[in-house]
Legacy VTK file of the C-alpha trace (Angstrom):
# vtk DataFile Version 3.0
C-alpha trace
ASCII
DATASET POLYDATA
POINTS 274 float
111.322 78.882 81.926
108.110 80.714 81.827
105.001 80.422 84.078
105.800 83.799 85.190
105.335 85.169 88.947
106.369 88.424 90.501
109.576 87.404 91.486
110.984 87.298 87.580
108.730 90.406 86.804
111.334 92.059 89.982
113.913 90.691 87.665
112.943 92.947 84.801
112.010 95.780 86.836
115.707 95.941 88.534
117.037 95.143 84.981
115.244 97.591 82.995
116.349 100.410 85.661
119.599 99.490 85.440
119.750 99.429 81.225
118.645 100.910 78.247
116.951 98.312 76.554
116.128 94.571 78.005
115.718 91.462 76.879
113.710 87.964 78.197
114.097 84.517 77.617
111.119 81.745 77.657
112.701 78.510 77.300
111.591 75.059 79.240
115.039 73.526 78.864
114.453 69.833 78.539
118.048 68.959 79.544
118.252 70.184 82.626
115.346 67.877 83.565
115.669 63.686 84.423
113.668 61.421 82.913
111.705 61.163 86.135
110.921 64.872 86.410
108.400 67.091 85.743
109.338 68.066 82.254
105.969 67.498 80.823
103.891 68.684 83.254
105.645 71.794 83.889
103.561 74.784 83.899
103.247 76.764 80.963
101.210 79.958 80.077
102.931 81.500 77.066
100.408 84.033 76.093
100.289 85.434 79.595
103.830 85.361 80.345
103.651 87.535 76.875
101.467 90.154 77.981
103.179 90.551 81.595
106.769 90.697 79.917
105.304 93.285 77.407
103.784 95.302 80.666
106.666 95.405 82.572
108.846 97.103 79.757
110.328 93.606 78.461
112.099 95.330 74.531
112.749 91.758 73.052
111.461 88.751 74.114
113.433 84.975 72.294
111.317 82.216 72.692
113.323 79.440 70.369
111.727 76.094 69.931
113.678 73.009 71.202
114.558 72.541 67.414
116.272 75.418 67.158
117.756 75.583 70.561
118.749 71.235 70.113
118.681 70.452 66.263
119.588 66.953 65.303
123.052 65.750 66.221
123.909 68.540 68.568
126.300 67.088 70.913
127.955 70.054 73.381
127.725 70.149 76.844
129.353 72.223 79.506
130.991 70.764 82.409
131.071 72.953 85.155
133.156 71.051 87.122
132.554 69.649 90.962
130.243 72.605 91.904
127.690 71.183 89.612
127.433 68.302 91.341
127.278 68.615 94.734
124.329 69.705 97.047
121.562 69.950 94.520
123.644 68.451 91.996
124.326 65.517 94.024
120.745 64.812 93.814
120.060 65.996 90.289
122.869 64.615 88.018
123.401 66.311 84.839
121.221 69.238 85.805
123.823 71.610 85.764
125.487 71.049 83.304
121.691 71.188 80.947
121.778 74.793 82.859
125.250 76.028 81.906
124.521 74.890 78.411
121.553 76.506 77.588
122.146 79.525 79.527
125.475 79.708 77.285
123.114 79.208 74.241
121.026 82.014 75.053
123.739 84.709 75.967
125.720 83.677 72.679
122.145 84.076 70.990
121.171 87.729 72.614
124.535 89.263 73.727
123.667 91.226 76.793
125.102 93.280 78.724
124.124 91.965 82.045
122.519 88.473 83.036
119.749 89.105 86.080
119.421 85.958 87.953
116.999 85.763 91.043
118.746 84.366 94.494
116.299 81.806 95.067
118.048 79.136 92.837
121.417 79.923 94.694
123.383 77.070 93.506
122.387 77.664 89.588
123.578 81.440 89.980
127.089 80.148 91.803
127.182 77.769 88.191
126.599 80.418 85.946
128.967 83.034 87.479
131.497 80.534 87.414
130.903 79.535 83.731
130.919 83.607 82.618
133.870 83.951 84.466
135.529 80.726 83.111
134.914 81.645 79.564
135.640 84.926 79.110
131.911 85.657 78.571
131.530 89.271 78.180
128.431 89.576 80.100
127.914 90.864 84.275
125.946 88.568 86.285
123.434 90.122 88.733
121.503 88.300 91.597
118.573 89.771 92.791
117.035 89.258 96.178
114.249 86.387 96.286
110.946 87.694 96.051
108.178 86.215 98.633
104.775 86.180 99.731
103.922 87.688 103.033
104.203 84.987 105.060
107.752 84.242 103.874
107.215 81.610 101.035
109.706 81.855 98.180
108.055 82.649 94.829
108.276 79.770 92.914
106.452 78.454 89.517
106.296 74.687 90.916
104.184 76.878 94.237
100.698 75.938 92.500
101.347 72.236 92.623
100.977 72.589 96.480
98.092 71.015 98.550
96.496 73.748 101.434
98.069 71.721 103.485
101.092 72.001 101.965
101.074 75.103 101.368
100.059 76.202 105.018
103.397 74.113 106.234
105.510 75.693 103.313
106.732 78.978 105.349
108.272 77.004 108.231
110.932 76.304 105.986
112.377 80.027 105.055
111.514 80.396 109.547
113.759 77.406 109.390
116.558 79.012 107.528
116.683 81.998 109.094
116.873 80.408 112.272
120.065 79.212 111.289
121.561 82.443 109.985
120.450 83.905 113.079
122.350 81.715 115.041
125.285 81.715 112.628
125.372 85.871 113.216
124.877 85.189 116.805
128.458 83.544 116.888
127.830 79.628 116.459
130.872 78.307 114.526
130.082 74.454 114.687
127.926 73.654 111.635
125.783 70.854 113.207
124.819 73.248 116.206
123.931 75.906 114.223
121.439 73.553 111.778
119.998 72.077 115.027
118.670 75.727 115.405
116.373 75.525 112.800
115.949 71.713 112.067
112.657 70.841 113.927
110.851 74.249 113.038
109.883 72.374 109.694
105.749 71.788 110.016
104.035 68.705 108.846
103.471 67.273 105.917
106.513 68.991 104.915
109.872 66.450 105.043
113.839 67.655 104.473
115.488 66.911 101.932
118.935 68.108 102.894
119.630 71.709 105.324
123.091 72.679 105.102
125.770 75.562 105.811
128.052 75.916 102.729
130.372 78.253 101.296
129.037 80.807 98.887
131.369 80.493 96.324
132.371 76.265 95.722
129.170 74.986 97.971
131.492 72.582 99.511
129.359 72.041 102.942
131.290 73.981 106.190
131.944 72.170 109.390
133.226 75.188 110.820
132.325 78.519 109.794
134.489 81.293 110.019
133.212 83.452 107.034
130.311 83.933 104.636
128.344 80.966 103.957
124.583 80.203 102.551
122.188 78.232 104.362
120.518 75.858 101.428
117.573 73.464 101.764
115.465 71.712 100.336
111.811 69.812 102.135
109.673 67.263 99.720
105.631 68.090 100.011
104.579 65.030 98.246
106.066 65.267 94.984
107.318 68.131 95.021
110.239 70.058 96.024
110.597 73.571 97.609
114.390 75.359 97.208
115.062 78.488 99.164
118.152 79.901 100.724
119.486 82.358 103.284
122.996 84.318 102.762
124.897 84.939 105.617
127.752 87.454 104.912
130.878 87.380 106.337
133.043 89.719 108.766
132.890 92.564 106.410
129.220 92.337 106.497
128.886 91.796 102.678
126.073 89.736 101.540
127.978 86.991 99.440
124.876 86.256 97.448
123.189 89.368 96.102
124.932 92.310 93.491
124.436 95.829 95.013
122.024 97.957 92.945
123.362 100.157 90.405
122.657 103.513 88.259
121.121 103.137 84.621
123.711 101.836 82.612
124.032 102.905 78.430
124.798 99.557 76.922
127.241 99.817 73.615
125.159 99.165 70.557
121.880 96.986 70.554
123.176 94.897 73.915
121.020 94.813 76.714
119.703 92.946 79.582
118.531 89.459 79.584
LINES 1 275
274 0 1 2 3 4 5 6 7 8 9 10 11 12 13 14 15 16 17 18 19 20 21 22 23 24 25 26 27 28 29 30 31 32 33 34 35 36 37 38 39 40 41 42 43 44 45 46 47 48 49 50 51 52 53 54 55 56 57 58 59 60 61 62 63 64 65 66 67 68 69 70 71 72 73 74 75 76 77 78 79 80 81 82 83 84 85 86 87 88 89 90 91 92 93 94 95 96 97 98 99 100 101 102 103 104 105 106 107 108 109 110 111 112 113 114 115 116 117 118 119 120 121 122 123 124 125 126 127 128 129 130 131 132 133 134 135 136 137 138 139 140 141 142 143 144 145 146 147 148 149 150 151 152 153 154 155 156 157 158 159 160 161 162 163 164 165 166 167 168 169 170 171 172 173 174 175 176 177 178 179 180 181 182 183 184 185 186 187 188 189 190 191 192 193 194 195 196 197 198 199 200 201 202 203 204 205 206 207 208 209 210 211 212 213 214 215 216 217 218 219 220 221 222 223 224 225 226 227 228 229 230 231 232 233 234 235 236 237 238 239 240 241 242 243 244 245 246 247 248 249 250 251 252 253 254 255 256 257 258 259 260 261 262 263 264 265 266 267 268 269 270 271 272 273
């Protein structure tokens, strides 16, 4: 949705050295956002996103206005089902589906190849490979690892609304997370034990919004854990709210989050990487 940070330019690095050609998006999808969100004020930097896309290697870029994207009487939605509204969903109704939709939109509008996705927004990239699998969409869907600052804060366009304050706290939450994992790898099976490992680390003036241990695939929450799951949270600093995530594979040790890196790929005809 533009306001660029290093974490999508990571997106375009690992796409354009896995493809011929690639492709961006700049989009701020009003549907995805409820009245009461931050639709307006969400940052935007157009000409600078421009330049960095056109630095990193970025062959097409589609910018569509809302117009063109939502022209008068369009009435199509996709429903993806129960997994769009639980965890995140259950507190943003409607958001996935506004996702799904224009995501669809912009693969039907660009055709590529592959989809790169950053792991940050876990939930939204659980959505969107269930929608390309759903409809036959001929496109891969890649997740990249999330991309943070040094002391462990998720990249994030929504990061410069932060107070100091705020944004001294903010890296108690990914300590939080990983707390968790660590106990989850350490052989706790009971859910609310395993949480408990990492649900006071959060610093003030930071506040949870939900920590949970779900599976990767439906996000239905786990009680008991006896395979791969994602720990997903989210805290409130003031008005605004920080996502992040931490994978915790399974048995055979695969990450059930991230898509293994790959060789440079020839796309057939014009299709790239978006």
């Amino acid at each position: 949705m533009g306001a660029l940070h290093a974490g999508h330019l990571e997106l375009v690095r690992r796409a354009r050295a896995e493809n011929a050609s690639v492709i961006a998006s700049i989009f701020v999808n009003p549907t995805q956002f409820a009245p009461h969100e931050d639709f307006d004020e969400y940052p935007r930097a157009f000409e600078r996103d421009l330049a960095a896309l056109e630095e990193a290697g970025v062959d097409v870029l589609y910018a569509p206005a809302v117009e063109r994207m939502y022209p008068a009487g369009f009435a199509t939605s996709i429903d993806v089902g129960v997994l769009g509204t639980v965890v995140e969903g259950a507190r943003r109704p409607g958001h996935f589906a506004g996702v799904a939709t224009v995501v669809a939109k912009l693969l039907n509008a660009t055709e590529p190849t592959s989809l790169y996705l950053g792991q940050k927004d876990v939930q939204q990239t659980a959505v969107l490979r269930t929608m390309v699998r759903d409809l036959d969409m001929a496109t891969n869907v890649v997740v990249a690892p999330t991309v943070r600052e040094a002391d462990g804060l998720a990249l994030s366009s929504r990061n410069v609304y932060l107070t100091p304050a705020q944004r001294a706290a903010a890296p108690s939450l990914y300590r939080a997370l990983k707390a968790v994992a660590a106990a989850i790898t350490g052989g706790e099976r009971d859910s609310e034990r395993a949480r408990s490992a990492g649900s006071t680390m959060l610093e003030a003036p930071l506040e949870w919004d939900y920590l949970r241990i779900v599976d990767p695939v439906t996000f239905a929450e786990l009680q008991t854990i006896e395979g791969a799951a994602v720990v997903v949270a989210v805290v409130r600093a003031g008005e605004t709210r920080l996502l992040d995530n931490v994978p915790v594979p399974g048995p055979d040790g695969v990450d059930p989050i991230l898509t293994p890196s790959r060789p440079l790929l020839r796309p057939v005809g014009s299709r790239g990487a978006a």
